[in-house]
C-alpha positions in Angstrom: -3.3 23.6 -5.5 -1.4 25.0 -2.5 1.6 22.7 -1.8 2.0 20.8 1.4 3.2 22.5 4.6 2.8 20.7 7.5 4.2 17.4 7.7 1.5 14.5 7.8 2.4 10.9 10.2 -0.9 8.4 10.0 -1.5 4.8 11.0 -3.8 2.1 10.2 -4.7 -1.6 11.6 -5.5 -3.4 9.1 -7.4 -7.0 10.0 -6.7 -10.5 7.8 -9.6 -13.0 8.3 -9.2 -16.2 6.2 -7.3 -14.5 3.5 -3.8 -14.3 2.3 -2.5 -10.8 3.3 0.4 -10.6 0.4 1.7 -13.7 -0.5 5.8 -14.9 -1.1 6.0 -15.7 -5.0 9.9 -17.4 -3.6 7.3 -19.2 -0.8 5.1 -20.9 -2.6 2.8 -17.7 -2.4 2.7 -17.9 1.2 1.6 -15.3 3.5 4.7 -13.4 4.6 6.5 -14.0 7.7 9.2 -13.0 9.3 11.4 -14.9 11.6 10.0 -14.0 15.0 6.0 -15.8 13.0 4.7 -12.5 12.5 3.2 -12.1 9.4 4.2 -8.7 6.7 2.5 -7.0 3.8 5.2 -5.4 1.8 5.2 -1.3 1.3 5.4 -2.1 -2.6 1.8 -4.3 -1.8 0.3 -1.1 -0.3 1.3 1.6 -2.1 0.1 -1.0 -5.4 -3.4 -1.0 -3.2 -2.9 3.0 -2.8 -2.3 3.5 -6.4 -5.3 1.4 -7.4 -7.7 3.3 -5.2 -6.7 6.5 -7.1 -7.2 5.2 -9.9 -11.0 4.3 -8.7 -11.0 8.0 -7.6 -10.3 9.1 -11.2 -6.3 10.3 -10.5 -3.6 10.0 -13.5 -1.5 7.4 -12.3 1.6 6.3 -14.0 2.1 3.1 -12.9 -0.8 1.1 -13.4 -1.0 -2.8 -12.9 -2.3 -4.6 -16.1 -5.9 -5.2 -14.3 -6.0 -1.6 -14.0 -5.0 -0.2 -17.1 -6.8 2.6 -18.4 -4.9 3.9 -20.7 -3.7 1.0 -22.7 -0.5 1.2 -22.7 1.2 -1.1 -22.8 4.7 -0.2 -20.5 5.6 2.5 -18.5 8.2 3.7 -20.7 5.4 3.9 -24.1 3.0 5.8 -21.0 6.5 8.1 -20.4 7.1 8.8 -24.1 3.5 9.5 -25.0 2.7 12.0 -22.2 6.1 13.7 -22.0 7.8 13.7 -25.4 11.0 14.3 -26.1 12.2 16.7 -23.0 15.7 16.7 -23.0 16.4 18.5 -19.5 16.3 16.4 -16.3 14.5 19.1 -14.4 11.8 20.2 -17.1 11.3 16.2 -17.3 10.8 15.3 -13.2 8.4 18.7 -13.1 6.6 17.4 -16.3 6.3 13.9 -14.8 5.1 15.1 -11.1 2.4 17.8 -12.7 1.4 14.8 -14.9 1.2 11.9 -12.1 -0.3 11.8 -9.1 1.6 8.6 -8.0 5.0 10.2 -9.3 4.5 13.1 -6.9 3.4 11.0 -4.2 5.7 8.1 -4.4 8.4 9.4 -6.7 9.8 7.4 -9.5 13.4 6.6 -11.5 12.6 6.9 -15.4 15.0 4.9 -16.7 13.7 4.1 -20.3 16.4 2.4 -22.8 14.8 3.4 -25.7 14.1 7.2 -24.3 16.5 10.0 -23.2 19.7 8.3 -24.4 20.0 6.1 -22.0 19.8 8.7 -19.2 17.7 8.1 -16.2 15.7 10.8 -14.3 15.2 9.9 -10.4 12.2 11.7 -8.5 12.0 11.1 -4.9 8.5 11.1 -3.2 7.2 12.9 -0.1 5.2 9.7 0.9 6.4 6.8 2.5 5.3 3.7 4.1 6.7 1.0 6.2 6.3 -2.8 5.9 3.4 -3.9 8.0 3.6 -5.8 10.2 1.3 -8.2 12.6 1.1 -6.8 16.5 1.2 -11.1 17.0 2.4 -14.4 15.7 0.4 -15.3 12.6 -0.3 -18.6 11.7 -0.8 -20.4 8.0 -2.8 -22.6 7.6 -2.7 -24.7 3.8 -5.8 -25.7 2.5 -5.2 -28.5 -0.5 -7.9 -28.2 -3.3 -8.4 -29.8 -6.9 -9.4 -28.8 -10.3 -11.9 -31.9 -11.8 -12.7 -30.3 -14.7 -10.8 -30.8 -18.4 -8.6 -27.5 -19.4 -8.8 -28.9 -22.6 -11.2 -31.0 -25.1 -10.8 -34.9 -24.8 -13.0 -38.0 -24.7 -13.3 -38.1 -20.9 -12.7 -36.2 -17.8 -9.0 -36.2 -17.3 -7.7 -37.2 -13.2 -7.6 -34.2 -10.8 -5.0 -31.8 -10.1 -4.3 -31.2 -7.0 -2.7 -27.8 -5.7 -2.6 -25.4 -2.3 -3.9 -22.2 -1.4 -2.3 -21.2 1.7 -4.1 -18.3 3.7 -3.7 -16.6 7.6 -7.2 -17.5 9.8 -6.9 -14.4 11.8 -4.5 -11.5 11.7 -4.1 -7.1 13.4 -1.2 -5.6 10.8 -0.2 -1.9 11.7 0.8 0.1 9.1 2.9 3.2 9.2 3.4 6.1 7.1 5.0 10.0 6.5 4.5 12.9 4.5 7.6 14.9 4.1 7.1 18.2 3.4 10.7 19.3 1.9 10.1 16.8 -0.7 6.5 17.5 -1.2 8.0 21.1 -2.2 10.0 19.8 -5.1 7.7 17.4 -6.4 4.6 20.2 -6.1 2.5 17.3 -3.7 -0.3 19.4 -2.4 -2.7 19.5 1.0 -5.3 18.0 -1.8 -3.3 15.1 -2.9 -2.5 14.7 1.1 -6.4 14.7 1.5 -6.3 11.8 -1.3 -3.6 10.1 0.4 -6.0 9.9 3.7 -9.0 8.9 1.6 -7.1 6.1 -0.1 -5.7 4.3 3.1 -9.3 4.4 4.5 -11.0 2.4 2.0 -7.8 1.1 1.3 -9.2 -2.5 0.4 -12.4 -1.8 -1.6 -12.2 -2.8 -4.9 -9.7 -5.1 -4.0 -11.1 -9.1 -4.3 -9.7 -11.6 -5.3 -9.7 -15.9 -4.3 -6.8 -15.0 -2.4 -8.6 -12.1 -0.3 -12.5 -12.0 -1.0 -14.5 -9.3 -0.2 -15.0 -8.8 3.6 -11.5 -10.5 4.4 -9.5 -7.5 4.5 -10.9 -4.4 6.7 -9.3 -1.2 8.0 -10.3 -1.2 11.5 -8.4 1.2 12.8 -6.7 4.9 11.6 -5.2 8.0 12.9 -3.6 10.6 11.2 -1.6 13.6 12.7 -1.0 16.7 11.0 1.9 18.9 12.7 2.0 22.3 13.2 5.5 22.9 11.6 7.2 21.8 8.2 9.9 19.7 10.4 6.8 18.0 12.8 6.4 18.6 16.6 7.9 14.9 16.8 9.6 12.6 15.1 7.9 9.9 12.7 9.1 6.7 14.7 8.0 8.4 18.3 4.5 9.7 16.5 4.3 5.7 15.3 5.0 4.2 18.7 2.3 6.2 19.9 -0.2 3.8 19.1 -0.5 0.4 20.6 -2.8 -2.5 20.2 -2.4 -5.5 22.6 -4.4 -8.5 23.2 -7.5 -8.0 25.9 -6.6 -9.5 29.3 -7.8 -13.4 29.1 -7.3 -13.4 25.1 -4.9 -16.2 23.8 -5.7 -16.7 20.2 -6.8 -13.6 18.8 -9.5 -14.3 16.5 -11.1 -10.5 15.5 -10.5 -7.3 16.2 -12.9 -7.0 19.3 -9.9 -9.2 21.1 -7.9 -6.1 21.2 -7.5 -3.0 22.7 -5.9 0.4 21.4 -4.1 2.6 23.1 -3.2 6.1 21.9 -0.5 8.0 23.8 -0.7 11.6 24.4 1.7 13.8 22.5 1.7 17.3 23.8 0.8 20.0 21.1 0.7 16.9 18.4 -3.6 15.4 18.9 -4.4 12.5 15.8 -7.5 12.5 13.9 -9.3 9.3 13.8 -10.3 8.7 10.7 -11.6 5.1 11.0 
């Protein structure tokens, strides 16, 4: 595979219809806010959604969630042990682990096992980053109280109802930003294919993904571009090649409710033109 040389920028609009986006566990499981009302998914929520996607595509992933697991193992440092044995140098070990992993060489990870290595930890920076999204306006949150009428247990008769929450965002445009770094895409060996798997993944970034908290259909990518530079350095940096794209509300629009009440604008870079993927 022919390592990456061109450093990769992209960005995505992501839509939230009646769903909870990525919820608070210290909230109540709350959709995430910050303090200005706009609502956040957390990088660690996408690149989970990333990892899971390559896992649909049939990639070796080392950190896989426990409704994913396809391996069976049962913790990451058992998964570590059983793939790379009993390398004792730091270097051997990060090369093993990032020929091994797509996610490792991607994402990077710290393998810090007590039971493996002595107690020595191995760190492997990635070439792939994202940002936290975040909502181009003010979300709000609505909470919806529900009930469970049925007994979780035997007995006689039908025990009273429990009553609980489920809190979820009516409408909602998150942009999502990302980089490839090329210098660190040398060391870990992250190639133009895994970049091409990268792409692929944020695309369809929410199939396979349902759940009571975001059923099918409430989750879309509506939106994404992704610029390839001509240079290992990038024509421009990440944060201008970000602010490049826009989305505002329509003239007359007050409450957003889809993504039709928007409109996106993309700023000419010279020498630097995105694809449109979605």
């Amino acid at each position: 595979m022919k390592t990456l040389n061109n450093k990769i920028d992209f960005v995505l609009f992501v839509t939230a219809k009646h769903c909870n986006p990525n919820g608070d566990p210290l909230n109540g499981n709350r959709p995430r806010v910050d303090t200005n009302g706009n609502g956040e998914i957390s990088d660690v929520c996408i690149k989970r959604k990333i990892r899971n996607r390559m896992i649909d595509m049939g990639c070796n992933i080392f950190v896989q969630s426990d409704d994913k697991n396809i391996d069976g193992k049962r913790s990451l440092s058992e998964r570590a042990k059983d793939e790379l044995g009993d390398i004792k140098d730091p270097v051997e070990y990060a090369k093993k682990a990032c020929e091994t992993w797509l996610d490792v060489r991607a994402f990077g990870q710290v393998f810090a096992f007590k039971s493996d290595r002595n107690g020595v930890s191995v760190p492997v920076r990635g070439p792939v980053t994202v940002c936290t999204a975040v909502s181009v306006d003010p979300v709000d949150v609505t909470t919806m109280q529900i009930t469970k009428s049925v007994n979780s247990e035997p007995a006689e008769k039908k025990s009273s109802d429990t009553m609980g929450a489920k809190h979820y965002v009516p409408f909602g445009l998150y942009k999502i930003c990302g980089s490839i770094n090329v210098q660190l895409a040398e060391k870990t060996g992250f190639s133009e294919d895994d970049a091409e798997t990268i792409k692929q993944c944020l695309a369809t970034l929410f199939e396979n993904d349902a759940s009571s908290a975001r059923p099918d259909g409430s989750m879309e990518v509506v939106a994404m571009y992704w610029w390839q530079h001509d240079s290992k350095l990038g024509k421009y940096n990440s944060a201008v090649v970000h602010r490049s794209v826009s989305a505002a509300k329509k003239e007359g629009v007050v409450v957003p409710t889809s993504f039709d009440d928007y409109v996106i604008t993309v700023k000419s870079l010279e020498g630097l033109v995105p694809e449109k993927v979605v």
